[in-house]
C-alpha positions, 0 to 999 in steps of 0.5 A, spaced: 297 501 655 301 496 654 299 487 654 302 481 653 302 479 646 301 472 649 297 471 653 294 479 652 294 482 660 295 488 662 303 489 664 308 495 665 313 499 663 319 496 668 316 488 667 320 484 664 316 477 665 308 477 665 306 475 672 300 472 669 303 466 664 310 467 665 312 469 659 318 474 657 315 480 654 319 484 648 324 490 650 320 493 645 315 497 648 312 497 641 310 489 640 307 491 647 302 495 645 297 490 642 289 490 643 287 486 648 282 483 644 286 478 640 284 471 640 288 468 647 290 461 644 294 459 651 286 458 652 284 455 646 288 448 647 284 445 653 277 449 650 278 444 643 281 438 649 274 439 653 269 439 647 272 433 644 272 429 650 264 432 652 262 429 644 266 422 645 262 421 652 255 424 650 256 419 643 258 414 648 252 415 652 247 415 645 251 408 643 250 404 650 243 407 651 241 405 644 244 398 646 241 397 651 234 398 648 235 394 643 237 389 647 230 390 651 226 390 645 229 383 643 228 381 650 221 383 650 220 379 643 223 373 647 218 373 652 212 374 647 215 368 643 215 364 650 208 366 652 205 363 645 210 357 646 215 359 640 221 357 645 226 356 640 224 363 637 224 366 644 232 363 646 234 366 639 231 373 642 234 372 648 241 370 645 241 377 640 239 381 646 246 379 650 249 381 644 248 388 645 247 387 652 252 382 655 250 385 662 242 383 661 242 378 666 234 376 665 235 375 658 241 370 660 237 366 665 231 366 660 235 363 654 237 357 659 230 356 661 228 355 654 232 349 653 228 346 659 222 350 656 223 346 651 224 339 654 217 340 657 214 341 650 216 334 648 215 331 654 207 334 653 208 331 646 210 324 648 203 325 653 198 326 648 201 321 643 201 316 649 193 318 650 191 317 643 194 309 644 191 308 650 197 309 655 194 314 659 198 312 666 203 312 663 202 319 660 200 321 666 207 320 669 209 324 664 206 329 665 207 330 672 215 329 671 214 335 666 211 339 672 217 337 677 222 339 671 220 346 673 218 347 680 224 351 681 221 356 678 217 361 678 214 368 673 209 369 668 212 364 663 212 359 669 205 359 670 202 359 662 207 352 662 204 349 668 196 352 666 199 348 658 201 341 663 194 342 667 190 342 661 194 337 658 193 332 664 186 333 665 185 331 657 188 325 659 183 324 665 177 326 660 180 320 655 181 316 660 174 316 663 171 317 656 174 309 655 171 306 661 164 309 660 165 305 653 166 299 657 159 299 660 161 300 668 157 298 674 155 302 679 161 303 684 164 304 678 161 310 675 161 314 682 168 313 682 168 316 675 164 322 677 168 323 682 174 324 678 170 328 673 168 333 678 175 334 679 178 336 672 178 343 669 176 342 663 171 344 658 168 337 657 168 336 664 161 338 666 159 335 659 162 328 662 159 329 669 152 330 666 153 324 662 156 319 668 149 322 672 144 320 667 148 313 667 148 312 674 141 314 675 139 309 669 143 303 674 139 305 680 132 305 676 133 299 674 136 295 680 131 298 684 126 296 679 128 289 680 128 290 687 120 292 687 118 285 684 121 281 689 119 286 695 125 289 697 123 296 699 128 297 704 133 296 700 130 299 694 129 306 698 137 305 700 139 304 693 135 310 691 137 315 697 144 312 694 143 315 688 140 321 689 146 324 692 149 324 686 144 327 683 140 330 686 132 332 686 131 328 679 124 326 677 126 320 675 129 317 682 124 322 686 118 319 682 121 312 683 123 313 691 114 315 692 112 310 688 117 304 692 114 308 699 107 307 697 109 300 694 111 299 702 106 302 703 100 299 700 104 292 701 103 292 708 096 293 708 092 287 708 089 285 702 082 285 705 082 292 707 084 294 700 077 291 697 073 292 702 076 301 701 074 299 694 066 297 696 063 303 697 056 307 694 060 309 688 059 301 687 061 303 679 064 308 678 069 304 683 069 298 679 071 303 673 077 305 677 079 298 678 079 295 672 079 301 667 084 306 670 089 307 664 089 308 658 096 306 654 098 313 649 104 309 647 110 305 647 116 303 643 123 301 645 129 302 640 137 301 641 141 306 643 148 308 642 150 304 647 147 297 644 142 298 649 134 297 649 131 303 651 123 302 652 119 309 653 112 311 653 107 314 656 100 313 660 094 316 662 089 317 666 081 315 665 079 314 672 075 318 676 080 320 682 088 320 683 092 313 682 099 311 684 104 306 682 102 305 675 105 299 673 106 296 666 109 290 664 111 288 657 115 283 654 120 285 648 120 280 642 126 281 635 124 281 628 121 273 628 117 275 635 122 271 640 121 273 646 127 277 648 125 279 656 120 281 660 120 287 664 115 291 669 116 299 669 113 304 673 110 310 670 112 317 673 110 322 676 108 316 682 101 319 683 096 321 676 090 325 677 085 324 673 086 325 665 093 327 667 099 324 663 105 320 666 111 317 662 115 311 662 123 310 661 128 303 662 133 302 659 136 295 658 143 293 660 143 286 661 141 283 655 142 276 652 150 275 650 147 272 644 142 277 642 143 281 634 136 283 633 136 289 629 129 290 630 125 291 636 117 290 638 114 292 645 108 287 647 105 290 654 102 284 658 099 288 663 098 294 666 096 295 675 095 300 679 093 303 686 087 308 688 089 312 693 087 309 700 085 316 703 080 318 696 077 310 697 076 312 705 
């Protein structure tokens, strides 16, 4: 069996040419008879050419896909640091991450949304200082000019910006009403203010909302207090009907509300029917009630934050039947005895069953412009009430 000493295929005798690689084969039979198991090495060439190219393209793959997850990994860090409001850290990540991956368009648009990130932060800045002294309309603008300066855009990073300009703004709105409360508004006012405290996301909100109801409740008692002594019922239920819609079911003004209605009322009935109700077999015990009804627990009036003189107490019933429209009026002197004001309350709840308790709370606004006093002291001048009609029948 004779082969090619070139390649190793087989060949015969007459052969001059291997019909497999062409090559020439020796005249001498003897350089033909080789074992066909040597090492063919026309083979070998593009073999070694194949495996180099096959490591060169799987290192090129480990290289590009080690790129690109170090360019992921920095990414990721930037939108971390964006999301805790680190923006400059945020765009030097999303710089890195285009070094190894120039093709990472998500970190290109964020590296260049961070110089406006950034712009909006010292804008937020430049509002809160403005708070602090007072500018808080102008601050306002600020922040609605920050708000525009991202509306084109959208994402998670948009929306925890935006929530920063909201609470931002609300703040400013919080300071804002808490400087108009200090300046002791009126009652138009105040419903103004309450509106807008309604409006905010804020966590003082409800606490303001809580503090401008108790206000607007104090106004109303008082006017309508005023209006009970110069018998204007109507405009008094009006005012208090007005109040409660801005604070609903409180015994203060509900309380108030019976006792203007009563009050009408007791007003419109002749004075006579009312004596002759009085007189009655239980001649002493009535009288009693008429003249010995209530009895005053306590009452103190003291200044409040506010500079405002605030009168509380309490009475209790002694009579022998309900009564209603318990009213107490005093007079407030300094420290020297002068006479400050007078003032008539009304106890509450309206109506008091016998040994029951009710209480009395004004607060006075409209104080003398010269008043100083340090020191209060309550003198109560005189105490009325009425007996029930229907209990008298």
């Amino acid at each position: 069996m004779m082969y090619c000493p070139r390649c190793g295929s087989k060949t015969k005798e007459n052969e001059a040419y291997c019909v497999i690689c062409g090559a020439q084969l020796p005249k001498d039979f003897d350089d033909r008879k080789r074992s066909p198991n040597r090492i063919n090495r026309w083979w070998f060439t593009p073999l070694v050419t194949l495996i180099c190219v096959l490591l060169t393209a799987i290192g090129l793959h480990f290289y590009l896909e080690y790129n690109n997850s170090r360019a992921q990994s920095l990414y990721n860090e930037g939108v971390d640091y964006a999301l805790d409001g680190q923006y400059s850290k945020a765009q030097g990540q999303f710089e890195k991450a285009q070094t190894y991956n120039p093709n990472l368009e998500a970190a290109k648009t964020n590296e260049e949304f961070m110089n406006t990130a950034l712009d909006v932060s010292e804008k937020l800045t430049n509002a809160s200082t403005l708070m602090k002294q007072g500018a808080f309309q102008q601050a306002v603008q600020i922040t609605q000019e920050a708000e525009n300066d991202i509306s084109g855009y959208d994402g998670e990073i948009i929306n925890q910006i935006l929530d920063t300009i909201m609470n931002t703004r609300n703040e400013i709105r919080v300071s804002q009403i808490n400087q108009r409360l200090e300046d002791n508004p009126g009652l138009e006012e105040l419903k103004i203010l309450i509106w807008q405290a309604e409006s905010l996301e804020h966590e003082e909100a409800g606490e303001l909302e809580s503090t401008i109801r108790e206000r607007i409740v104090n106004h109303v008692s008082n006017e309508a207090n005023e209006m009970l002594q110069t018998n204007q019922f109507s405009a008094a239920l009006s005012l208090i009907d007005d109040g409660l819609r801005y604070a609903p079911e409180n015994e203060q003004l509900t309380s108030l509300q019976s006792t203007v209605e009563n009050q009408k009322s007791d007003f419109e009935t002749q004075q006579q029917e009312r004596i002759e109700q009085a007189l009655s077999q239980y001649e002493l015990e009535q009288e009693h009630n008429e003249n010995n009804a209530v009895e005053m627990v306590e009452i103190n009036a003291s200044l409040n934050e506010f500079d405002e003189i605030e009168v509380a107490g309490a009475v209790k019933s002694v009579a022998t039947r309900p009564i209603h429209s318990v009213s107490i009026t005093y007079t407030l002197n300094d420290g020297d005895e002068n006479e400050v004001l007078t003032n008539e309350v009304f106890a509450y709840p309206d109506t008091l069953q016998p040994d029951e308790t009710g209480q009395i709370d004004y607060t006075h606004s409209d104080l003398p412009e010269d008043f100083e006093a340090e020191e209060i002291n309550v003198n109560v001048d005189q105490i009325t009430w009425y007996l029930d009609p229907e209990e008298a029948e």
